[in-house]
C-alpha positions, 0 to 999 in steps of 0.5 A: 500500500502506498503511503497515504496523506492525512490532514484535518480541516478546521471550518469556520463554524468550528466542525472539522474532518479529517481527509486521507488520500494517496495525496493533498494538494492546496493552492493559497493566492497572494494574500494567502487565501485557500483558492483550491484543494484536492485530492488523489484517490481518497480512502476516508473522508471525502467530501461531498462538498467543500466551501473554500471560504468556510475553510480556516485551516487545513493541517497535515497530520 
């Protein structure tokens, strides 16, 4: 088994949720502001759906 990332993403309301995935990649723009984040063959924690703007921080465990 290949080695998998895990990270932990902190929402704005307070909630957070754990992604592991063969990789995670985010993209933050000048002000650095979360613009983009994906993932390469998820086995725990996909989202359906992810407001970019309700994002306070992503961490890698």
């Amino acid at each position: 088994m290949a080695n998998l990332s895990k990270v932990r993403v902190f929402l704005s309301s307070g909630q957070t949720f754990d992604i592991e995935a063969e990789s995670v990649k985010t993209r933050r723009n000048a002000e650095n502001e979360l613009v983009e984040m994906s993932w390469t063959d998820p086995t725990s924690g996909r989202p359906l759906y992810l407001k970019l703007a309700a994002v306070d921080a992503v961490v890698e465990l």
